[in-house]
N, CA, C and O atoms as a Maestro MAE file, in Angstrom:
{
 s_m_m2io_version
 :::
 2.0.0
}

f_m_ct {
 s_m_title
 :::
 protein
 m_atom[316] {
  # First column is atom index #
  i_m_mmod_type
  r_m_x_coord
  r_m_y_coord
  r_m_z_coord
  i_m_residue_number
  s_m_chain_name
  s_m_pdb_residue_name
  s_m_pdb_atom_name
  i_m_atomic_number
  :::
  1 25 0.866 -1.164 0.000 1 A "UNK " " N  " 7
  2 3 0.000 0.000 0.000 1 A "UNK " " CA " 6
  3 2 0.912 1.226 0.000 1 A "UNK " " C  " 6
  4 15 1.908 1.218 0.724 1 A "UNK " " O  " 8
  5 25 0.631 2.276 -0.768 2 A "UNK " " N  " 7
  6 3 1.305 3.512 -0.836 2 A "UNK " " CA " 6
  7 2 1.047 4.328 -0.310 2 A "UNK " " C  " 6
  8 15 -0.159 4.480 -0.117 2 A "UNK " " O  " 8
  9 25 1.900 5.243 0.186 3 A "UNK " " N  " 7
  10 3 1.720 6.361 1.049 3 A "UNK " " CA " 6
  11 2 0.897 7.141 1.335 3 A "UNK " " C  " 6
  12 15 0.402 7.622 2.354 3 A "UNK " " O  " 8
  13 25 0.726 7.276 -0.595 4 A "UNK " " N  " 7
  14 3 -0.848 8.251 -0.100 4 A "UNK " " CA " 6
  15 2 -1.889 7.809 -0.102 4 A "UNK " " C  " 6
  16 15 -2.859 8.511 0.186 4 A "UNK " " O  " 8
  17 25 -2.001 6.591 -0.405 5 A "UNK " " N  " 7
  18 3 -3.245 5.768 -0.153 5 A "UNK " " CA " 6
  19 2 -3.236 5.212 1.567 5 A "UNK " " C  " 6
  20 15 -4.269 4.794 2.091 5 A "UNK " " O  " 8
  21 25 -2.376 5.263 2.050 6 A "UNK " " N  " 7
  22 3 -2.587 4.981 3.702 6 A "UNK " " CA " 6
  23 2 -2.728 6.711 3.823 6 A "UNK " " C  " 6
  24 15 -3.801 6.968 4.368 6 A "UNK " " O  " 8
  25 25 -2.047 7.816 3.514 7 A "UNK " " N  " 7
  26 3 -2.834 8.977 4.230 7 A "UNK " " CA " 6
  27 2 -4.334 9.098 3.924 7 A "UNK " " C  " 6
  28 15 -5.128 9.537 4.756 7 A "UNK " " O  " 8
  29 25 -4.776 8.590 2.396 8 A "UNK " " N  " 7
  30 3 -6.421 9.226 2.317 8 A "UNK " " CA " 6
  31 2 -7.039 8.029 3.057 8 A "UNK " " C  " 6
  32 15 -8.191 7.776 2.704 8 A "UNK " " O  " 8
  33 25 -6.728 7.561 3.623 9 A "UNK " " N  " 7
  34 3 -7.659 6.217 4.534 9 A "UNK " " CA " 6
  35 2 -7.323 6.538 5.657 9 A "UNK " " C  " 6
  36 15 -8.261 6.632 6.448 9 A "UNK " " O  " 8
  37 25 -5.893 6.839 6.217 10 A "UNK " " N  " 7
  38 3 -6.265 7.802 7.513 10 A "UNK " " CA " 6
  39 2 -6.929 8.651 7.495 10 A "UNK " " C  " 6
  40 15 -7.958 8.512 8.155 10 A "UNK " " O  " 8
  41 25 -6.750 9.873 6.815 11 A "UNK " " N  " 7
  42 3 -8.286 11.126 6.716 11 A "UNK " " CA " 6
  43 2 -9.239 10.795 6.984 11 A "UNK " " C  " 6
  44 15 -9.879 11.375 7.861 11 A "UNK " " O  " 8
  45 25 -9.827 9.448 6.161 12 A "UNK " " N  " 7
  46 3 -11.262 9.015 6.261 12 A "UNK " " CA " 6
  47 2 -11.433 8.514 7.110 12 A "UNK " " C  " 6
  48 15 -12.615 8.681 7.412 12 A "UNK " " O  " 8
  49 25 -10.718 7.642 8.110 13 A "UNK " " N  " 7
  50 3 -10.927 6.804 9.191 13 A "UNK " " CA " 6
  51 2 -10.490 8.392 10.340 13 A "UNK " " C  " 6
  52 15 -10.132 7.767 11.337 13 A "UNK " " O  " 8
  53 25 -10.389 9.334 10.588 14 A "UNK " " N  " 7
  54 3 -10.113 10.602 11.708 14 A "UNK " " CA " 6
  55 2 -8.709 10.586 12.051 14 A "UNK " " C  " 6
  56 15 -8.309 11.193 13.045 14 A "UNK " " O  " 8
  57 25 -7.907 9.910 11.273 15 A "UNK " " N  " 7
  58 3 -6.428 9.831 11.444 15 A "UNK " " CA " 6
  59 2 -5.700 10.680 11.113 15 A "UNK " " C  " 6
  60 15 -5.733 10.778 9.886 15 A "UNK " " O  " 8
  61 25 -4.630 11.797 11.834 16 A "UNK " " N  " 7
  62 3 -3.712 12.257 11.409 16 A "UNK " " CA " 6
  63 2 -2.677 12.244 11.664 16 A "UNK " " C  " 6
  64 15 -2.653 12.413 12.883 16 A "UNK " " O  " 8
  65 25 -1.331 12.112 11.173 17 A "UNK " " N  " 7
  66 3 -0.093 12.013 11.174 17 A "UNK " " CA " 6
  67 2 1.049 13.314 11.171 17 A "UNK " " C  " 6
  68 15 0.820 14.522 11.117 17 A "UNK " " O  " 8
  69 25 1.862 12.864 11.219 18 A "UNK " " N  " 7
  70 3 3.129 14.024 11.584 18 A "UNK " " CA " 6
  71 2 4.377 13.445 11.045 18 A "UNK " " C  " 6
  72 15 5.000 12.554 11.623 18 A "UNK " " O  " 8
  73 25 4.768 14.045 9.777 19 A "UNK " " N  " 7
  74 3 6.427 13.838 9.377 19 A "UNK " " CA " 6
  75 2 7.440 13.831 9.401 19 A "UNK " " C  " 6
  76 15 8.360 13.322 8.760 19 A "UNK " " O  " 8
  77 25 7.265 14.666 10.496 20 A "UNK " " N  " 7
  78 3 8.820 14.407 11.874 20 A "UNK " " CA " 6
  79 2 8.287 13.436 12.680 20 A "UNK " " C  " 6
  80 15 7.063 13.463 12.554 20 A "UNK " " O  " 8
  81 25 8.487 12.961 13.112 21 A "UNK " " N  " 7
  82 3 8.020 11.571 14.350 21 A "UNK " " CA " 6
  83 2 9.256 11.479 16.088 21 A "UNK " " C  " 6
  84 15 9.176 10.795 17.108 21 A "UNK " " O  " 8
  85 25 10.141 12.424 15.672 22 A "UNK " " N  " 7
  86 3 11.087 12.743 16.898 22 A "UNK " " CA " 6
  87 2 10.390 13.485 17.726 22 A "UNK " " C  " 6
  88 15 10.016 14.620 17.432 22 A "UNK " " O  " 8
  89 25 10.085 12.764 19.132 23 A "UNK " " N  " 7
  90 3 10.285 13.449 20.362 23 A "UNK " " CA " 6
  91 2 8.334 14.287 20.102 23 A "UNK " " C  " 6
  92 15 7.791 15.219 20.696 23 A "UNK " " O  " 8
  93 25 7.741 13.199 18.744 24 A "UNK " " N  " 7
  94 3 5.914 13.274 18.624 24 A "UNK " " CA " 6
  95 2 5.088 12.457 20.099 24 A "UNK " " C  " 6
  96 15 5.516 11.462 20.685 24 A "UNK " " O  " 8
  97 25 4.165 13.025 20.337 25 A "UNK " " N  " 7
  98 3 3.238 12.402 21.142 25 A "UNK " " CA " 6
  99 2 2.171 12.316 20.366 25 A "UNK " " C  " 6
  100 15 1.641 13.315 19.880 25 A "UNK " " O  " 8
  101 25 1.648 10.819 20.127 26 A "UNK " " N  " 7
  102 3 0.523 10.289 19.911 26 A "UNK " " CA " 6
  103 2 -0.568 11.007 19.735 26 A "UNK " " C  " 6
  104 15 -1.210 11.612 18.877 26 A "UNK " " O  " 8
  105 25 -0.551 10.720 20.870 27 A "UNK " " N  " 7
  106 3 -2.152 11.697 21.615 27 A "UNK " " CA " 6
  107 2 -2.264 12.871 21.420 27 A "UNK " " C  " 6
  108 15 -3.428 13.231 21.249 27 A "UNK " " O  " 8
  109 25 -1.459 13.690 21.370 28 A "UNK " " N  " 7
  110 3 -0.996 15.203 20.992 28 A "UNK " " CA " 6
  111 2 -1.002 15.311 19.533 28 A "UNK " " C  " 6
  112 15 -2.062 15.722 19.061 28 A "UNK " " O  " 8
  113 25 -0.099 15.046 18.743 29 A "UNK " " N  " 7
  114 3 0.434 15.558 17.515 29 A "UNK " " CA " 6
  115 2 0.106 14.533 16.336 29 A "UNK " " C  " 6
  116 15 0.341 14.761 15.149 29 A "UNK " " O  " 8
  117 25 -0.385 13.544 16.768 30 A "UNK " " N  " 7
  118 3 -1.054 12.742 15.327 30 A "UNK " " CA " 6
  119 2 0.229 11.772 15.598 30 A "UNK " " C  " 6
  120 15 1.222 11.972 16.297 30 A "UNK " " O  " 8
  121 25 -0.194 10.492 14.683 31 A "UNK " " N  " 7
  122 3 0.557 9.363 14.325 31 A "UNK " " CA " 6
  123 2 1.770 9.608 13.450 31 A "UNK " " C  " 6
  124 15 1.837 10.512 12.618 31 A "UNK " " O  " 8
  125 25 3.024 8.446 13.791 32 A "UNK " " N  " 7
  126 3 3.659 8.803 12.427 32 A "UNK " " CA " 6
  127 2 3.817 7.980 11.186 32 A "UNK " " C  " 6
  128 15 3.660 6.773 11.369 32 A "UNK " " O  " 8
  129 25 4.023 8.264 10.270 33 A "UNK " " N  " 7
  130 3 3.875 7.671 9.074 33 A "UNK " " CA " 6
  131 2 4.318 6.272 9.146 33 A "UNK " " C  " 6
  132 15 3.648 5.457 8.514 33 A "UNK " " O  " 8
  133 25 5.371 5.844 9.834 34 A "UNK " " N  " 7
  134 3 6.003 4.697 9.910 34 A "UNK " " CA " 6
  135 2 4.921 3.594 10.661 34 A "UNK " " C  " 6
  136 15 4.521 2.568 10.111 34 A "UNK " " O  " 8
  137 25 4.511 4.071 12.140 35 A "UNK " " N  " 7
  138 3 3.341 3.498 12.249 35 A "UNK " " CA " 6
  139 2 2.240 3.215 12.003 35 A "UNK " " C  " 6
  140 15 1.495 2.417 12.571 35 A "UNK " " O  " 8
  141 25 1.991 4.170 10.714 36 A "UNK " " N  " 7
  142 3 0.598 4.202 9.656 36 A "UNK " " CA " 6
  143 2 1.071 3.180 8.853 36 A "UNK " " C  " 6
  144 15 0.134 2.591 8.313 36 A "UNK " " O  " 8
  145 25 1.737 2.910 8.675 37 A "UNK " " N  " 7
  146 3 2.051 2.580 7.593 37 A "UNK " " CA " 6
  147 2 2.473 1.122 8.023 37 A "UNK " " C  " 6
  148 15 2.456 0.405 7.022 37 A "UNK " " O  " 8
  149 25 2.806 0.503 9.031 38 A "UNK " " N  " 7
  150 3 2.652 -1.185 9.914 38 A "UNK " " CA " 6
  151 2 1.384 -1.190 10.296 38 A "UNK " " C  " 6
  152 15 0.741 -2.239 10.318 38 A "UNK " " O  " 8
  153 25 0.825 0.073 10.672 39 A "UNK " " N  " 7
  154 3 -1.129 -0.934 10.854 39 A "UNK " " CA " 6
  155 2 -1.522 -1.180 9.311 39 A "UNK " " C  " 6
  156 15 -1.652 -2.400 9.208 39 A "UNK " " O  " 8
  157 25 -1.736 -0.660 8.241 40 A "UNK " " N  " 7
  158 3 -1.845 -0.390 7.214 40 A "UNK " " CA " 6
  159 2 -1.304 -1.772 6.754 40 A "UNK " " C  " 6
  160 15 -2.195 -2.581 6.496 40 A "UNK " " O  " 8
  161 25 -0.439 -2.069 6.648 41 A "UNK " " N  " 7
  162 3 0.255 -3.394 6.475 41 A "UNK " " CA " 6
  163 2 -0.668 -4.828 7.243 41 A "UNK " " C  " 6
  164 15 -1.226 -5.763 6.669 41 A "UNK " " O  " 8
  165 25 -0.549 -4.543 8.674 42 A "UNK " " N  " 7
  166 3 -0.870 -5.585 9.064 42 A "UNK " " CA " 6
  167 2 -2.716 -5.896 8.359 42 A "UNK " " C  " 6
  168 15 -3.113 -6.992 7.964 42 A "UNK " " O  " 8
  169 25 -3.663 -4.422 8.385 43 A "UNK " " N  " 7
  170 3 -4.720 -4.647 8.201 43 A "UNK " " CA " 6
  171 2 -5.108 -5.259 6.702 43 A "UNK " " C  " 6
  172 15 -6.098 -5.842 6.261 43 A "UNK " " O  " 8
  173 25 -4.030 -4.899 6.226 44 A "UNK " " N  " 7
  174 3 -3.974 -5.491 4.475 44 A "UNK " " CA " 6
  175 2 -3.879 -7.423 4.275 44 A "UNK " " C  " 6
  176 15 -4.511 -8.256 3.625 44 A "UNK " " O  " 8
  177 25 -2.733 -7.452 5.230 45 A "UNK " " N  " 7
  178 3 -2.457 -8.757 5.239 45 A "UNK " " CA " 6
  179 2 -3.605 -9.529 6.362 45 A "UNK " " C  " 6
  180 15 -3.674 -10.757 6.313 45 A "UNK " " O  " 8
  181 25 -4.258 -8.969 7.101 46 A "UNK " " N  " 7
  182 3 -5.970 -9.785 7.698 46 A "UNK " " CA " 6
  183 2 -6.473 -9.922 6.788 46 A "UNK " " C  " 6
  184 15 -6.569 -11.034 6.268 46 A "UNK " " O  " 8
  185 25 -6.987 -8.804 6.257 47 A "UNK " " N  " 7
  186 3 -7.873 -8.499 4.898 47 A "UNK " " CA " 6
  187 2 -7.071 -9.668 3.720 47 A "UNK " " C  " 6
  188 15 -7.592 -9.548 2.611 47 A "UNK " " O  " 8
  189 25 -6.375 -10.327 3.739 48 A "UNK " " N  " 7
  190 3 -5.700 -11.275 2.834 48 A "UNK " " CA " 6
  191 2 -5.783 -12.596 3.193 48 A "UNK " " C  " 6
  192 15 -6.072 -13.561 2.487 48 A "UNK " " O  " 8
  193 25 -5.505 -12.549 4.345 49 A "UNK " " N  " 7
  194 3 -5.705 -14.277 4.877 49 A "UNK " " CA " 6
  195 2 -7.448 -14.228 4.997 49 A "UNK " " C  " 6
  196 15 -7.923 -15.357 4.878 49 A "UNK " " O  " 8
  197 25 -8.216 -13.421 5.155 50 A "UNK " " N  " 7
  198 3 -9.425 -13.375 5.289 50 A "UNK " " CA " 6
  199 2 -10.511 -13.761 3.970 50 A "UNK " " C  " 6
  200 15 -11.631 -14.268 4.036 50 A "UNK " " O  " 8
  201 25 -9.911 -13.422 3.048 51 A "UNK " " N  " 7
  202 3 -10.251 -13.699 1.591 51 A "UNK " " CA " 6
  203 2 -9.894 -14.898 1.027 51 A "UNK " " C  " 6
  204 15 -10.599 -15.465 0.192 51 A "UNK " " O  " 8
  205 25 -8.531 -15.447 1.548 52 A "UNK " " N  " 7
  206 3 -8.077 -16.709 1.103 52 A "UNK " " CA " 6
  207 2 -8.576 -17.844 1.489 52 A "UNK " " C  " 6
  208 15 -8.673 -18.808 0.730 52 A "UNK " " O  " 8
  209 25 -9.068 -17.852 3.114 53 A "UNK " " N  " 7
  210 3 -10.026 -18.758 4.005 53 A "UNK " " CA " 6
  211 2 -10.877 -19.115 2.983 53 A "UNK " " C  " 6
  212 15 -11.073 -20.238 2.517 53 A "UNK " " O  " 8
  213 25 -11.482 -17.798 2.601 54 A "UNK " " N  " 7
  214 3 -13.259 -17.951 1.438 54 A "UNK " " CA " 6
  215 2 -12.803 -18.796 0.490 54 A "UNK " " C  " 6
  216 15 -13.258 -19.904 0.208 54 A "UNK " " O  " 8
  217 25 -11.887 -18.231 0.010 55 A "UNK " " N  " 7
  218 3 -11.272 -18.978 -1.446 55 A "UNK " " CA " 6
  219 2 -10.788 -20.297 -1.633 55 A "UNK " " C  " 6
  220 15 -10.593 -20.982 -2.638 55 A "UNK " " O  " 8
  221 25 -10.676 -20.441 -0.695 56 A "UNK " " N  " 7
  222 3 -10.202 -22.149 0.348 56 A "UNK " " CA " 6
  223 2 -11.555 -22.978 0.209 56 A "UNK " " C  " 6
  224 15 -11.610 -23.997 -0.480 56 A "UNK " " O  " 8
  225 25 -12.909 -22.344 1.085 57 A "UNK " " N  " 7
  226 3 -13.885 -23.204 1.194 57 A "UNK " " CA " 6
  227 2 -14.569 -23.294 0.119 57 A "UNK " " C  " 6
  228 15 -15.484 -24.115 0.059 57 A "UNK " " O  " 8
  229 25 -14.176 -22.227 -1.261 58 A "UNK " " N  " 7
  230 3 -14.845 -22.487 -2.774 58 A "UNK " " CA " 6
  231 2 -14.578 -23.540 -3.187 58 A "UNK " " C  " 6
  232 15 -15.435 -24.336 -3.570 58 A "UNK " " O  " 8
  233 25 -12.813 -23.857 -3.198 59 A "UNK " " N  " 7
  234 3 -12.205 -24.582 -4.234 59 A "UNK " " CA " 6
  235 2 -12.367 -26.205 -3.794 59 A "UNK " " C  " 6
  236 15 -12.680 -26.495 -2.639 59 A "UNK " " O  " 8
  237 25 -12.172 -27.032 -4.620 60 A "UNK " " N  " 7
  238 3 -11.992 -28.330 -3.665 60 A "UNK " " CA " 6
  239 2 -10.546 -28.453 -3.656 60 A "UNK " " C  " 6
  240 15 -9.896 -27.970 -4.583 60 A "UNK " " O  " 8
  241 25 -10.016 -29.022 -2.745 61 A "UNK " " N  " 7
  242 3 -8.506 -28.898 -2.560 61 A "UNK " " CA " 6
  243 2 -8.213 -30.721 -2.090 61 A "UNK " " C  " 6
  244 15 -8.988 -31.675 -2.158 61 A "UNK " " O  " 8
  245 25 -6.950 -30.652 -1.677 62 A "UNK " " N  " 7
  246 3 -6.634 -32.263 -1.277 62 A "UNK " " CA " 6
  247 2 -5.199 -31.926 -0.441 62 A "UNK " " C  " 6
  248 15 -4.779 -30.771 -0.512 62 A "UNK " " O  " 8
  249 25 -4.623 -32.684 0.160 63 A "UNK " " N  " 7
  250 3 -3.510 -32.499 0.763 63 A "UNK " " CA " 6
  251 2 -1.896 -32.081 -0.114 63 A "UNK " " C  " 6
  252 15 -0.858 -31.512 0.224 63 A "UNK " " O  " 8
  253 25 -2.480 -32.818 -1.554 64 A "UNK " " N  " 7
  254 3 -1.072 -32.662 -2.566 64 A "UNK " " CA " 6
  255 2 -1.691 -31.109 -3.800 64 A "UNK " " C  " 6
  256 15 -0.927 -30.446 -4.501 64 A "UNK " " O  " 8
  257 25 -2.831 -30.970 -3.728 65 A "UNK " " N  " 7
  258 3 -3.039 -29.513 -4.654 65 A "UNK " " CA " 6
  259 2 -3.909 -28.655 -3.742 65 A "UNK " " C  " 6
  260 15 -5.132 -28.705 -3.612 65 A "UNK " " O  " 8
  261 25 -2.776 -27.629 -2.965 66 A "UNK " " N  " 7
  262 3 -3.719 -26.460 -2.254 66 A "UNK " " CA " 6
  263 2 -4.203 -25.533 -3.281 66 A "UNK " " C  " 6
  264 15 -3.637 -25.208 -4.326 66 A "UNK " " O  " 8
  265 25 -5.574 -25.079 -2.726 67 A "UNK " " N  " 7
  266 3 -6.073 -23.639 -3.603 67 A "UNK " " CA " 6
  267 2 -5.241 -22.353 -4.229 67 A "UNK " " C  " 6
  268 15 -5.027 -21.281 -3.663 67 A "UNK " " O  " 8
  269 25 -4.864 -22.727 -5.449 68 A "UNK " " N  " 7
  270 3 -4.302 -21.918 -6.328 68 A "UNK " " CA " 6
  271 2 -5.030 -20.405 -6.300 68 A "UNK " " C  " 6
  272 15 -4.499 -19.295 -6.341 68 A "UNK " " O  " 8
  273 25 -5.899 -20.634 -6.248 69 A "UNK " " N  " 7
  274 3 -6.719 -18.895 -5.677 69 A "UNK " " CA " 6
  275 2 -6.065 -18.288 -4.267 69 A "UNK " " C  " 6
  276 15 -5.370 -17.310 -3.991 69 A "UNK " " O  " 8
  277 25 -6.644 -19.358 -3.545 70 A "UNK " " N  " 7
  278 3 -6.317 -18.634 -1.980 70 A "UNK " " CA " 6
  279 2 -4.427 -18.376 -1.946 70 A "UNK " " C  " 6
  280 15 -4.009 -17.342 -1.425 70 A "UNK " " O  " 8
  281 25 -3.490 -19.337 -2.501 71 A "UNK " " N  " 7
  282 3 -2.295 -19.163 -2.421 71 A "UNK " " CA " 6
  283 2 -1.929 -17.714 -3.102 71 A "UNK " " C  " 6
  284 15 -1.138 -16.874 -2.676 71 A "UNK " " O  " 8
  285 25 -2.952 -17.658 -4.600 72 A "UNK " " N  " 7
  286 3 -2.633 -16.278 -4.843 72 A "UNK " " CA " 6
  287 2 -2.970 -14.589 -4.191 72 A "UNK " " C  " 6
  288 15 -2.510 -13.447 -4.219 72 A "UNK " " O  " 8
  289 25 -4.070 -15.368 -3.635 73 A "UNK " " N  " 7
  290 3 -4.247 -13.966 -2.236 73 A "UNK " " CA " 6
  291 2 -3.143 -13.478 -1.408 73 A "UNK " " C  " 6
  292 15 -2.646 -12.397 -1.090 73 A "UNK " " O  " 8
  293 25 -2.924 -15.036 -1.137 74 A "UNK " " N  " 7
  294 3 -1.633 -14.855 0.171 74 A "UNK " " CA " 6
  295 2 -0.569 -14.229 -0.600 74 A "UNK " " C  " 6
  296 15 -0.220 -13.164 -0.090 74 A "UNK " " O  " 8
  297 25 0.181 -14.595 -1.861 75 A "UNK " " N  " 7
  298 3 0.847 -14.381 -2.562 75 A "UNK " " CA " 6
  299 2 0.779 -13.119 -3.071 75 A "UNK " " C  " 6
  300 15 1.318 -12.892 -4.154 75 A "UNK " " O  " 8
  301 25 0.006 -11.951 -2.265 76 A "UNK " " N  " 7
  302 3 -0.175 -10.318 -2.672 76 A "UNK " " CA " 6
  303 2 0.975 -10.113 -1.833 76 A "UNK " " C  " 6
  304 15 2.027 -9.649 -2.273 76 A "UNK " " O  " 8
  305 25 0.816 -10.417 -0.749 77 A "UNK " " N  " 7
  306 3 1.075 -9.860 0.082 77 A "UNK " " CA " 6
  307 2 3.273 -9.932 0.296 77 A "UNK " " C  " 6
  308 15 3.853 -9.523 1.302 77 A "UNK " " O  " 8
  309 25 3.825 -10.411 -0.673 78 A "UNK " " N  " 7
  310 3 5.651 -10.910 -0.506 78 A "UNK " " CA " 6
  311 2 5.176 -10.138 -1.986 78 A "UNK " " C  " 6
  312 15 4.222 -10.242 -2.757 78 A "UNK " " O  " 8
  313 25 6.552 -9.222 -1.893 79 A "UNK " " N  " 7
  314 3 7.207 -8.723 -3.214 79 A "UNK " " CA " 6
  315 2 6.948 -7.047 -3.089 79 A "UNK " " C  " 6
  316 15 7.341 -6.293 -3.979 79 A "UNK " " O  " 8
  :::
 }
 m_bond[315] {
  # First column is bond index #
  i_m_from
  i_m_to
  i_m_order
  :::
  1 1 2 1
  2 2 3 1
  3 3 4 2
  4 3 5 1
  5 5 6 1
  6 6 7 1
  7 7 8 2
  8 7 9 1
  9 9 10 1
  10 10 11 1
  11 11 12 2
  12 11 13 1
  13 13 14 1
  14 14 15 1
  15 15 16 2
  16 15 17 1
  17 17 18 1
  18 18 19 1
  19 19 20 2
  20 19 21 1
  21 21 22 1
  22 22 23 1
  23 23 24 2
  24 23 25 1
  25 25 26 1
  26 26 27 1
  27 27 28 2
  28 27 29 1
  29 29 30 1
  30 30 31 1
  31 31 32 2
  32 31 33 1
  33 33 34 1
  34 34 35 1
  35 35 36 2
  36 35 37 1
  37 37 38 1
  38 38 39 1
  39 39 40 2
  40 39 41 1
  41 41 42 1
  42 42 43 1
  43 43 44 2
  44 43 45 1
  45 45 46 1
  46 46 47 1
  47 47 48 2
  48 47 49 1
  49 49 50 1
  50 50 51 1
  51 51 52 2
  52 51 53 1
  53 53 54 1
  54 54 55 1
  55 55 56 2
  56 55 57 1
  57 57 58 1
  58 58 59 1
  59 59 60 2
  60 59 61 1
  61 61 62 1
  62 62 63 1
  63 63 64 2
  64 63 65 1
  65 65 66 1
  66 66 67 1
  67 67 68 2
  68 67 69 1
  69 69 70 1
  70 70 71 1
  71 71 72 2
  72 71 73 1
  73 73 74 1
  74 74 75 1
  75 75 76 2
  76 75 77 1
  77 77 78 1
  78 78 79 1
  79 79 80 2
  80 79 81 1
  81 81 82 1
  82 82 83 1
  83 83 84 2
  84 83 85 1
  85 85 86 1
  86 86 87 1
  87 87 88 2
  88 87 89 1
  89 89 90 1
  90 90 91 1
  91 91 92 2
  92 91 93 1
  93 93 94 1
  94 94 95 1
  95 95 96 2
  96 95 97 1
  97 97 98 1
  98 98 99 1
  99 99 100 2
  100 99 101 1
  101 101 102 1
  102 102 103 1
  103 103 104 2
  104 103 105 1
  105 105 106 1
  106 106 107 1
  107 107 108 2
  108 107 109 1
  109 109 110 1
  110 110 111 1
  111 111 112 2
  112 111 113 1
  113 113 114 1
  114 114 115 1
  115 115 116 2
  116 115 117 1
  117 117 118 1
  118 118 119 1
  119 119 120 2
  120 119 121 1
  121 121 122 1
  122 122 123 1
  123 123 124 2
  124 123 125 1
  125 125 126 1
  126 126 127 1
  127 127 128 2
  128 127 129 1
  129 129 130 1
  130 130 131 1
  131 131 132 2
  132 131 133 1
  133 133 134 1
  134 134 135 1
  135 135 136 2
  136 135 137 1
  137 137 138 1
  138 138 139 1
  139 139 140 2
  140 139 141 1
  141 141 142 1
  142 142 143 1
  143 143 144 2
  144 143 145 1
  145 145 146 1
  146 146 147 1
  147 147 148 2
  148 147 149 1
  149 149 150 1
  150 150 151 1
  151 151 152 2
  152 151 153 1
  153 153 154 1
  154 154 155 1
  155 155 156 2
  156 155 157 1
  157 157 158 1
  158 158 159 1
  159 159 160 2
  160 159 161 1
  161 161 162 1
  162 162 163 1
  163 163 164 2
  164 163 165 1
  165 165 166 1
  166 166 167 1
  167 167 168 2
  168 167 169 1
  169 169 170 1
  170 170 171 1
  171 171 172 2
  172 171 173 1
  173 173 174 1
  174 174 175 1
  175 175 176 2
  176 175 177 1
  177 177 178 1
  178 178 179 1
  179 179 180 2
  180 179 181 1
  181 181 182 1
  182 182 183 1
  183 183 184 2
  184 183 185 1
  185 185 186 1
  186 186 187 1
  187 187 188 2
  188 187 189 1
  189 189 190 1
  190 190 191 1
  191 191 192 2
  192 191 193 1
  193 193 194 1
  194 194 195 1
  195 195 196 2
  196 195 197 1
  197 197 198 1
  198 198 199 1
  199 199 200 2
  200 199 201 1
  201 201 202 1
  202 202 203 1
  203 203 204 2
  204 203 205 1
  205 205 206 1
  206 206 207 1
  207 207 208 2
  208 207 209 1
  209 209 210 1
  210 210 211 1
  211 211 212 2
  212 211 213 1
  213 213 214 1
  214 214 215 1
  215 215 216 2
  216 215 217 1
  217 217 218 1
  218 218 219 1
  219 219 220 2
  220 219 221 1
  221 221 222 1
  222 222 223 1
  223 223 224 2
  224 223 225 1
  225 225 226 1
  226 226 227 1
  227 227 228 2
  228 227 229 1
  229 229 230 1
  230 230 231 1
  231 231 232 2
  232 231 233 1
  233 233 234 1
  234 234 235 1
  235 235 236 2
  236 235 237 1
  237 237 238 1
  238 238 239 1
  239 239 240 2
  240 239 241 1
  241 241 242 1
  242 242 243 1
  243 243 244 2
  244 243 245 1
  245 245 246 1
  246 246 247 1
  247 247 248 2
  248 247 249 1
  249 249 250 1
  250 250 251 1
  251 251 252 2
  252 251 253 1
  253 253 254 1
  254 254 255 1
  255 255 256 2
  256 255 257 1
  257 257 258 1
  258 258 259 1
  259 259 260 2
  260 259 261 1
  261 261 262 1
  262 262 263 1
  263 263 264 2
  264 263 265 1
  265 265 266 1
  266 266 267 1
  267 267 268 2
  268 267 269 1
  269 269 270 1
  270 270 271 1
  271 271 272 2
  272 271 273 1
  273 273 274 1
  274 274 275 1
  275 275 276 2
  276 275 277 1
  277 277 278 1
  278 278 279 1
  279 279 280 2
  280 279 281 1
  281 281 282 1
  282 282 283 1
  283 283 284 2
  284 283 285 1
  285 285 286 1
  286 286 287 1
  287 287 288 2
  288 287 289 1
  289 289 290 1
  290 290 291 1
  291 291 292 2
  292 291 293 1
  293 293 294 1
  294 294 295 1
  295 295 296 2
  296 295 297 1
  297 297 298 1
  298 298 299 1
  299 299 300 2
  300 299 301 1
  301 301 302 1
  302 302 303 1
  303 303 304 2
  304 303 305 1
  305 305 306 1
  306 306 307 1
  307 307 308 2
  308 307 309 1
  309 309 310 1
  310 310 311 1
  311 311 312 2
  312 311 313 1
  313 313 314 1
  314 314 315 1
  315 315 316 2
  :::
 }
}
């Protein structure tokens, strides 16, 4: 996810941030980008294993061919 797509989703969610992040308070001065940007991450990659589950209980699978869908969900998320 790109930068400015994690700032216009902070905006929309009441989030604001600060581009210096030295010697910032939270609570005071807004988030900083670096930490926008690991929730942003982590919520991407829920939102990924969450889709792949679905994509799992579509496909029929077996122990020797996992879901080529759901692997490609997971597979957003490295690179």
């Amino acid at each position: 996810m790109d930068e400015e797509t994690i700032i216009r989703l902070a905006k929309e969610a009441g989030i604001y941030y600060r581009d210096d992040y030295e010697f910032c308070e939270i609570d005071r001065d807004g988030v900083p980008m670096e930490m926008m940007a690991r929730f942003a991450a982590l919520v991407a990659a829920a939102e990924r294993e969450a889709c792949a589950l679905v994509a799992e209980s579509y496909e029929p699978t077996c122990e020797s061919c996992p879901s080529g869908v759901a692997n490609a969900i997971r597979g957003r998320g490295k690179g």
